[in-house]
C-alpha positions in Angstrom: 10.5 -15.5 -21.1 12.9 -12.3 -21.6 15.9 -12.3 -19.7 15.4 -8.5 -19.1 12.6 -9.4 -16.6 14.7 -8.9 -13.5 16.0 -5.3 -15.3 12.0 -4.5 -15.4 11.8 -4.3 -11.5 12.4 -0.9 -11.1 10.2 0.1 -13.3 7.3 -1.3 -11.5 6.9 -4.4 -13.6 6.8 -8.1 -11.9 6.1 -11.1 -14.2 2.9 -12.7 -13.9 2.2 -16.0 -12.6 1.0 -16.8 -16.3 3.7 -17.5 -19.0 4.8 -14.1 -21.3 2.8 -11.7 -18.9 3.5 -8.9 -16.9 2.0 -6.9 -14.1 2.5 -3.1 -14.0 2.7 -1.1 -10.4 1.7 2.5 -10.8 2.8 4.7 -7.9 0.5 7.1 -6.0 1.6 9.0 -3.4 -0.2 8.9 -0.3 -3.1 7.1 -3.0 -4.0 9.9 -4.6 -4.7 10.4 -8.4 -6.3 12.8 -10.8 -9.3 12.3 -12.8 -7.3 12.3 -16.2 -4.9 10.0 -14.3 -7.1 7.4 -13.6 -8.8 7.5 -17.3 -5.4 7.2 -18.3 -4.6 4.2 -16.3 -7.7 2.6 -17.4 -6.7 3.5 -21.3 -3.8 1.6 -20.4 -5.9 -1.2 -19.2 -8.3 -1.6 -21.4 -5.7 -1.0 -24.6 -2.4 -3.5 -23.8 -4.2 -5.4 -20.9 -7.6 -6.9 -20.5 -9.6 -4.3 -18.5 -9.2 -5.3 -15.7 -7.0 -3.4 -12.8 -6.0 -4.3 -8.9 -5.9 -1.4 -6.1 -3.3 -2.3 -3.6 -3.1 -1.6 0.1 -0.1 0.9 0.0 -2.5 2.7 -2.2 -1.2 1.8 -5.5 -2.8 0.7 -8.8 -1.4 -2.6 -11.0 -2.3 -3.4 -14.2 -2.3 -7.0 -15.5 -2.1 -8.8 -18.5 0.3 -7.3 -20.4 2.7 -8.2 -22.8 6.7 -7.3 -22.9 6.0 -5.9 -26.2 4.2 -3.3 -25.0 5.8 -2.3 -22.0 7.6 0.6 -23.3 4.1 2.5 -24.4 2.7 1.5 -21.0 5.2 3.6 -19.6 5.0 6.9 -21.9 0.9 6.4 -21.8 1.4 6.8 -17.8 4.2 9.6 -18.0 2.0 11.4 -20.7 0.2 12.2 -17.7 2.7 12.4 -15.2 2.6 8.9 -13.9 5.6 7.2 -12.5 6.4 3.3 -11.7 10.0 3.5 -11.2 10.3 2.4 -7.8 7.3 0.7 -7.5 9.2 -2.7 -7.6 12.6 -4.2 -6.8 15.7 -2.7 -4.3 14.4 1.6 -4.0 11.6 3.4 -2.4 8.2 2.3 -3.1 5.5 4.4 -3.1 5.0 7.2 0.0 1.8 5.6 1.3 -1.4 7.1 4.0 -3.7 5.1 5.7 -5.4 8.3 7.3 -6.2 10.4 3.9 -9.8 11.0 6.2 -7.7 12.7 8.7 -8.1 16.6 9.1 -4.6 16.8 9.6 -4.2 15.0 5.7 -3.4 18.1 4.0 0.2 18.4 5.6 0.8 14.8 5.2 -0.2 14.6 1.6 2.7 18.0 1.6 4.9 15.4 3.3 4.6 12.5 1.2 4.9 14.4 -2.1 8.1 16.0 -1.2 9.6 12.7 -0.1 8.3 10.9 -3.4 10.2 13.7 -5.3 13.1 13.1 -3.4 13.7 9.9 -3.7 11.6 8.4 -7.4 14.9 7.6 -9.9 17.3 8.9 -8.0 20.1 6.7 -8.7 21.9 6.8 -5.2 18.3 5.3 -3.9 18.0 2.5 -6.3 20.5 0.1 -5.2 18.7 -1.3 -1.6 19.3 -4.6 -0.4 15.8 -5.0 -0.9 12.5 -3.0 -0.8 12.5 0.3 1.9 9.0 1.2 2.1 8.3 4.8 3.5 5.1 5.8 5.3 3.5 9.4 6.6 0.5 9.3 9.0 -1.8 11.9 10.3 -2.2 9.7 13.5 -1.2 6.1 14.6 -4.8 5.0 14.4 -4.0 2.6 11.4 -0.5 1.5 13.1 0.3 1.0 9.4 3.7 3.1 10.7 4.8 0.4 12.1 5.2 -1.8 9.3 7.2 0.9 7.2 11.0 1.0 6.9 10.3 4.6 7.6 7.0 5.2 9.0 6.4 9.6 9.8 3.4 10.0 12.2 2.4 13.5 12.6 3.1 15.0 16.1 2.4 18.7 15.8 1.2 21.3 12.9 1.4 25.1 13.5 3.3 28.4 13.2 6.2 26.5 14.8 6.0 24.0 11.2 5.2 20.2 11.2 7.0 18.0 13.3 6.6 13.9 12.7 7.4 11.0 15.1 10.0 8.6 13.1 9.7 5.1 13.2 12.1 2.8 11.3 12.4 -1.2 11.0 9.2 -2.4 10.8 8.2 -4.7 8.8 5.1 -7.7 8.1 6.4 -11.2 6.1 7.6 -13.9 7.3 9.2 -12.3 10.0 7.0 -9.4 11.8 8.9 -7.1 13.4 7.2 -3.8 14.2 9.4 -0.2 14.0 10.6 1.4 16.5 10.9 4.9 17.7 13.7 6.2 16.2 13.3 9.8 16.9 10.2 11.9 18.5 9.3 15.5 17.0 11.3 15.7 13.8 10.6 18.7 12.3 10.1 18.7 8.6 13.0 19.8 7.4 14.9 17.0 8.6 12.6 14.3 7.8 14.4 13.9 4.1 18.3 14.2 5.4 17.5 11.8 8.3 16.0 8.8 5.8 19.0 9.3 3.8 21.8 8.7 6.6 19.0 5.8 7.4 18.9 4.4 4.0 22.7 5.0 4.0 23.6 2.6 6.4 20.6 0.2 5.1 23.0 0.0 2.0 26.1 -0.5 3.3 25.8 -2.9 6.1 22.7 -5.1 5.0 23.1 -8.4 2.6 21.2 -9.3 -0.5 17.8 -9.3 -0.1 17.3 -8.4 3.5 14.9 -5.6 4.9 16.2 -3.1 7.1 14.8 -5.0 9.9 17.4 -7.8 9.4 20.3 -5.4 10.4 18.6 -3.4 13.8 18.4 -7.3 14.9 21.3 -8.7 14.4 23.3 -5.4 15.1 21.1 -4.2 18.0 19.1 -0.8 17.9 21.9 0.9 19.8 24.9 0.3 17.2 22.5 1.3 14.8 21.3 4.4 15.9 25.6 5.1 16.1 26.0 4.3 12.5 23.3 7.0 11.5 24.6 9.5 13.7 27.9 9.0 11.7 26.3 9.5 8.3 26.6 13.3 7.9 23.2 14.4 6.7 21.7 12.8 10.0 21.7 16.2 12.0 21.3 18.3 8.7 18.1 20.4 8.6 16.6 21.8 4.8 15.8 25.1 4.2 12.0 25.9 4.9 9.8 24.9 2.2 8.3 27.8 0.5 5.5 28.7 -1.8 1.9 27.7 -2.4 0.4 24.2 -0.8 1.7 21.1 -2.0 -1.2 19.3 -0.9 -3.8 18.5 -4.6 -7.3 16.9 -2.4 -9.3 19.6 -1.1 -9.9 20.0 2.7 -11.9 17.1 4.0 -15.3 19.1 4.7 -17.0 15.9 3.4 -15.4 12.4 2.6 -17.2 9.3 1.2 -15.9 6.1 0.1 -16.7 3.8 -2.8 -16.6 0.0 -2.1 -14.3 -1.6 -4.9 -15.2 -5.5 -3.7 -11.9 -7.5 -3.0 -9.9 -4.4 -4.5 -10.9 -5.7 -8.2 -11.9 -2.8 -10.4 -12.6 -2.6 -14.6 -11.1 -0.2 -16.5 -14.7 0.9 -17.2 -15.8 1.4 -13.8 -12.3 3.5 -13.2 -13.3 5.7 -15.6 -16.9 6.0 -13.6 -14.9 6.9 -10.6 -13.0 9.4 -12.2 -16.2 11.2 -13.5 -17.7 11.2 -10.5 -14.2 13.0 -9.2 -14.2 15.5 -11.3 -17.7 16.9 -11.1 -17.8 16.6 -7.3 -14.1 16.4 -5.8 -12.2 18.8 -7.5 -11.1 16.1 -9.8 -9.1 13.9 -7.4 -9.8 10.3 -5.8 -7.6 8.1 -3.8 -7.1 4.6 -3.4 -6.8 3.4 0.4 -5.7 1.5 2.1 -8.7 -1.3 2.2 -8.0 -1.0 -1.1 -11.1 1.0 -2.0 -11.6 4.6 -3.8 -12.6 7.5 -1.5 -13.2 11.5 -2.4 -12.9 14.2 -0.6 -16.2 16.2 -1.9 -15.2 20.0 -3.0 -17.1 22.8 -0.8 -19.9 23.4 -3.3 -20.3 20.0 -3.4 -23.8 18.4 -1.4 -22.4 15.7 0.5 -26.4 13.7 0.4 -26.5 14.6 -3.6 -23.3 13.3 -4.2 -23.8 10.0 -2.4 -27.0 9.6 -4.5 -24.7 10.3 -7.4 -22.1 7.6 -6.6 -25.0 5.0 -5.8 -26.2 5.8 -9.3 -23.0 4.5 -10.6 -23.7 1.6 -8.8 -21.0 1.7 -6.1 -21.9 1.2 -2.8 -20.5 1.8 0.9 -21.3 -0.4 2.7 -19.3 -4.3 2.0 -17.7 -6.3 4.0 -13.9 -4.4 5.0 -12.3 -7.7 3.2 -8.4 -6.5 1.7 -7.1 -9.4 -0.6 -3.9 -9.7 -3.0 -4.1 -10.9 -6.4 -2.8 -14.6 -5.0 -2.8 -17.3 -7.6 -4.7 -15.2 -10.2 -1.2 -13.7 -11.1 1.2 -13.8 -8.5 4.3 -16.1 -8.8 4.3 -15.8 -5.2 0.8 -16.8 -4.5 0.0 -20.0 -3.0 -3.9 -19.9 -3.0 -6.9 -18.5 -4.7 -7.4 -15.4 -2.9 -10.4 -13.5 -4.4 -11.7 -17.5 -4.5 -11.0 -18.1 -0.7 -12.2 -14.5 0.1 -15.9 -15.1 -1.4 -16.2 -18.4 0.5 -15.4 -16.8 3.4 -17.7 -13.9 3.7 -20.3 -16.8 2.7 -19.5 -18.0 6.2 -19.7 -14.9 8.0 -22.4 -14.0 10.4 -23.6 -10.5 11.3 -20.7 -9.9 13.8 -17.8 -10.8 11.1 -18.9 -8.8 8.6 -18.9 -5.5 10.8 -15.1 -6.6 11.6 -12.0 -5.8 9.3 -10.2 -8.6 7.2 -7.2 -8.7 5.6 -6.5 -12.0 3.3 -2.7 -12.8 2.1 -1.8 -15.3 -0.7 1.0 -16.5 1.1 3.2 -15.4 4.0 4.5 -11.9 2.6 1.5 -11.0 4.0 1.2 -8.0 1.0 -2.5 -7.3 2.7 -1.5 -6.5 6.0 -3.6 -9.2 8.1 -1.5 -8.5 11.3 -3.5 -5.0 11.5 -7.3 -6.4 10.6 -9.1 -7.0 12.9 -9.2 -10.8 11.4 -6.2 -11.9 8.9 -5.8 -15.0 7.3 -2.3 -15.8 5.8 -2.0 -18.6 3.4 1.2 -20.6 4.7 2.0 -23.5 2.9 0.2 -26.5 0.6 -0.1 -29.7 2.3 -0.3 -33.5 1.0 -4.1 -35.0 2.2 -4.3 -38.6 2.5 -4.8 -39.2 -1.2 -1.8 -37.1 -2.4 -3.3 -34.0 -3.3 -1.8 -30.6 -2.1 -4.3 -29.0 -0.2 -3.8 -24.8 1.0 -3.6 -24.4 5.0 -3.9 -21.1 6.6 -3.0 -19.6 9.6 -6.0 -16.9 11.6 -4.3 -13.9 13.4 -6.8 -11.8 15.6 -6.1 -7.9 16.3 -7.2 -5.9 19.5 -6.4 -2.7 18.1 -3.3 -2.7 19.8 0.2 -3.5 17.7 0.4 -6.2 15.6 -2.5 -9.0 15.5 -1.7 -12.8 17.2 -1.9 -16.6 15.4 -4.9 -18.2 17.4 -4.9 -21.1 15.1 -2.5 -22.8 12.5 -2.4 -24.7 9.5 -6.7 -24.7 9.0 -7.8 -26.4 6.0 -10.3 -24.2 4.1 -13.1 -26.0 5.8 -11.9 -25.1 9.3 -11.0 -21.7 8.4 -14.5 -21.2 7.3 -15.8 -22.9 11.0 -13.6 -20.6 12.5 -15.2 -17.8 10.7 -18.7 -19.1 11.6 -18.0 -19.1 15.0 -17.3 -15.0 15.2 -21.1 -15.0 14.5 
C-alpha cells in the first residue's frame, strides 16, 4: 500500500477496505450537479472503477474501486468539467451541504453555499483543521441537519433588506453527539464568510489532533469561546454586497420530483439515465439529497405528470422505503457490519407502519448516515464473541420525535433482535 495514502486525503481520496483500492469523494455543493457532470462522474466510474458509484448524505458522490495508478486522471477527468474533491476528505471544509433543496426559499441558499464553497475549496489557510469542519446552509430547520454542522446557516429572512441566516456552530453526530448551538441570530450575508473564518480561526489554534470543534466549546465553555472569536479580527467584518447575476444554477422549484436510488447505490449507467432525464426536463441539473437519492427541479415548460411518466420509464421509482445506509464493510476500513446487507434484512421485517417512517443505517458509530435525525436509526457499535467464539455485530436503535436529536431505546441487539424490534413498529 503507498505511503502517500494519508497525502491523498485532501484530495477526496480514503483507501478502501480492500487491499490497493481507493474511494474518491466528489464534492457538490448544496448536492447539485450538471448533466455533463454526472456523465462525467460515471465516465469515471465505469472507465478506472467498476460502475458502480455511492450517493452520500451531505450530498456528495464517491466512486470506488480504483486504483492509485489512476488517481491522477480521476482528478483531471473531474476538473475537465469543473469538478473538485479537494476538501472532500481529511483536516478542511467538506462539502457546503442542503437538506431543504425542495424549499422555496433554495435559490438563496444554493447563492449561499456556492459562495462559501469558493471561499474556502484549496485555500491553503483552511486546509490545516484539527480534523473535519463541516459547513451547512438551510432554508428552514425542518431537517435539523444544522445542528450537526461545525457551521450550520439557517435562513432567517430574504428581502430588499438582503439575506440574513441564524448561525449555529459545534454540532456534531459520532461517538459523541453534541448538537450546535446558537452562536449568533440574523447574520446578514455579508458576514456569514468573515464570521466562519475567526470561527475556524480559533478551531485551529486551540483544538488538538483530531478533535472536532465540539471538543473545544466543551472543555473551554461556550462563553470563553464566543471571547476568543470576538478577538479574531474578521469576526465583526462585513463584505461588500454581492453583485451581479444569480448565483443560484436549479431553476425555481415550480415542480420537484424525486428518484428513489435504493440504499444510495447507483451504476454508472443508470447515472447517465438520470442525467438525460435532467437535461431534457430540468434545465440540465439534478441533486443528490440528503436520503441519498437524486431529485430535479422540473424547468417551467416542463409537465410535471409527463415527466414523472418519463422518469418511471427509466425505471426509477418514488416511492421506497426512506432507508439512508453508508457503504459499511463493502469498502469502508471503518465499517464494522454489512450495511446494504443488514439494511435489506431489515426492510424484510418491516410492516406497513415502518416503511412509511425514515431510517438511517450506520456501519459503525461515526454515524456517517445521520440515524440520530431518522425517524429510526440503527448504529452498528461493536462485534461481540457468542458462546462458540465467533464475533457477532450488535447494534444500538435510536428513535426520533422530530424534535433534536433521536434517543437509544435499546442497546447491543443482535441482528435477530434488531429485526423483532423492527417487527414490532408494525
Amino acid at each position: 500500500m503507498s505511503t502517500h495514502s494519508r497525502e491523498y486525503r485532501l484530495d477526496g481520496i480514503y483507501r478502501q477496505r480492500q487491499e490497493s483500492f481507493y474511494m474518491q469523494r466528489v464534492k457538490l455543493t448544496a448536492g447539485v450537479i450538471s448533466a455533463d457532470q454526472a456523465r462525467a462522474v460515471a465516465s469515471v466510474s465505469t472507465r478506472f472503477g467498476r460502475g458502480t458509484l455511492h450517493l452520500t448524505t451531505r450530498g456528495s458522490i464517491e466512486i470506488h474501486w480504483l486504483e492509485e495508478a489512476d488517481l491522477p486522471a480521476v482528478k483531471r477527468s473531474l476538473a475537465a468539467v469543473g469538478l473538485t474533491s479537494r476538501g472532500a476528505c481529511g483536516g478542511a471544509v467538506r462539502g457546503v451541504t442542503c437538506a431543504s433543496q425542495g424549499a422555496v426559499g433554495f435559490p438563496a441558499v444554493e447563492a449561499m453555499a456556492r459562495r462559501l464553497h469558493r471561499h474556502f475549496t484549496a485555500n491553503p489557510r483552511f486546509e490545516r483543521f484539527p480534523k473535519k469542519f463541516k459547513i451547512g446552509v438551510e432554508a428552514d430547520a425542518a431537517s435539523r441537519r444544522h445542528l450537526i454542522q461545525d457551521a450550520g446557516l439557517v435562513l432567517s429572512a430574504s428581502g430588499e433588506g438582503g439575506t440574513h441566516y441564524d448561525l449555529y456552530v459545534a454540532g456534531g453526530l459520532g461517538r459523541e453527539p453534541q448538537p450546535g448551538f446558537l452562536f449568533e441570530a440574523g447574520v446578514c450575508e455579508n458576514r456569514v464568510i468573515p464570521l466562519i473564518e475567526a470561527i475556524a480561526c480559533v478551531y485551529v489554534a486551540h483544538t488538538p489532533a483530531g478533535k472536532r470543534l465540539k471538543h473545544l466549546t466543551r472543555t473551554i465553555g461556550e462563553a470563553e469561546f464566543r471571547r476568543l472569536v470576538a478577538l479574531e479580527p474578521s469576526a465583526a467584518e462585513e463584505l461588500p454586497p454581492v453583485s451581479g447575476l444569480p448565483e443560484h444554477l436549479t431553476p425555481v422549484a415550480a415542480a420537484r420530483i424525486v428518484a428513489s436510488v435504493p440504499l444510495g447505490e447507483l451504476s454508472s449507467a443508470r447515472l447517465t439515465d438520470l442525467a438525460d432525464f435532467a437535461a431534457q426536463w430540468s434545465d440540465g441539473f439534478l441533486m443528490v439529497t440528503a436520503n441519498q437519492d437524486i431529485a430535479f427541479h422540473l424547468s417551467v415548460e416542463s409537465d410535471s405528470d409527463e415527466a414523472v411518466s418519463a422518469l418511471q420509464r427509466t425505471g426509477f421509482s418514488a416511492s421506497q422505503v426512506t432507508f439512508r445506509v453508508c457503504p459499511g464493510t463493502h469498502n469502508c476500513l471503518a465499517g464494522l457490519s454489512p450495511t446494504r446487507d443488514i439494511a435489506s434484512t431489515v426492510i424484510e421485517a418491516m410492516g406497513p407502519t415502518a416503511q412509511g417512517l425514515s431510517w438511517a443505517l450506520s456501519g459503525c458509530p461515526n454515524s456517517c448516515t445521520q440515524p440520530q435525525l431518522a425517524d429510526v436509526g440503527i448504529v452498528t457499535t461493536t462485534l461481540v464473541k457468542d458462546e462458540s467464539g465467533e464475533r457477532t455485530t450488535r447494534f444500538d436503535l435510536y428513535r426520533g420525535n422530530g424534535q433534536g436529536f433521536g434517543t437509544v431505546v435499546a442497546k447491543s441487539l443482535t441482528l435477530e433482535e434488531l429485526c423483532h424490534a423492527v417487527r414490532a413498529i408494525g
